[in-house]
N, C-alpha and C positions, 0 to 999 in steps of 0.2 A: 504494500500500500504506500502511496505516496504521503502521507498524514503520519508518520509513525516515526518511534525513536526508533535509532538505527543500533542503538545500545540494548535496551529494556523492552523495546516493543509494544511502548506503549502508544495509543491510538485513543480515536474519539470516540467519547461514548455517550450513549443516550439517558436521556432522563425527561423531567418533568418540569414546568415551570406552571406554579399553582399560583391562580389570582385570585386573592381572598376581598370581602366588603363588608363593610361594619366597623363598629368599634368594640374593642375588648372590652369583658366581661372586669377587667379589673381596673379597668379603666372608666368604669360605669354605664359598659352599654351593654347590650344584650347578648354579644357573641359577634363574632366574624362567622360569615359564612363564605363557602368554593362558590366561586360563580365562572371557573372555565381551568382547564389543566389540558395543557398545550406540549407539544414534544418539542423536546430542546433537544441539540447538540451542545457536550462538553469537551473542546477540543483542548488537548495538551498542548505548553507554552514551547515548542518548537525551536530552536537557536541553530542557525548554520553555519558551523564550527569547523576549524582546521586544526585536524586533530593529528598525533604522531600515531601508526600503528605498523607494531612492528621495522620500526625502522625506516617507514615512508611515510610520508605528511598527504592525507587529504582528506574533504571537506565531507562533513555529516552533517546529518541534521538528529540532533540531539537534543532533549528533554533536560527543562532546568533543572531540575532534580538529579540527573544525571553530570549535569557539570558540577553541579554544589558539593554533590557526595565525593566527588574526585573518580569516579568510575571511567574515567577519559584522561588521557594527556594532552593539553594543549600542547601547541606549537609554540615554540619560543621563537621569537622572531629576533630580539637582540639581547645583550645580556644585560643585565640590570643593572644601572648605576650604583657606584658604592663608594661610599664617602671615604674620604683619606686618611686611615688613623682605626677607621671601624676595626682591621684586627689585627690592632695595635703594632702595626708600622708606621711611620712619618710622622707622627705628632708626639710629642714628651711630654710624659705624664704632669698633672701639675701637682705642686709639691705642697703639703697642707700645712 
């Protein structure tokens, strides 16, 4: 399927979108009542990602939940700036 993690498999799934009227009963009215229940689609938050596998870099489409958990390597595109001194080269300690 084109809608799908390419990790986890997860896809779009169906449910319900219920439309209630009234006011609540704790609220001082007599109750809400269903006045229609309509089919929805719940489609997963999709992200198209360049990701490392095994050794080659290319692009997926992958579920946020799946980039958060770490279940993917990004691609590093450069390396990270690093301040001068961070481990403990080129700057002298100061003295208390």
């Amino acid at each position: 399927m084109a809608r799908e993690c390419e990790v986890c498999g997860k896809g779009p799934q169906v449910g319900n979108t219920v439309t209630l009227r009234g006011k609540a009963k704790y609220l001082g009215g007599v109750g809400t009542k269903v006045t229609g229940i309509n089919r929805r689609q719940f489609k997963p938050n999709l992200q198209r990602v360049r990701v490392t596998v095994r050794g080659t870099n290319k692009s997926m489409r992958v579920c946020t939940q799946c980039i958060r958990s770490g279940a993917i390597t990004k691609l590093i595109k450069a390396v990270p700036f690093k301040l001068p001194g961070a481990d403990g080269t080129g700057v002298k300690a100061k003295k208390k």
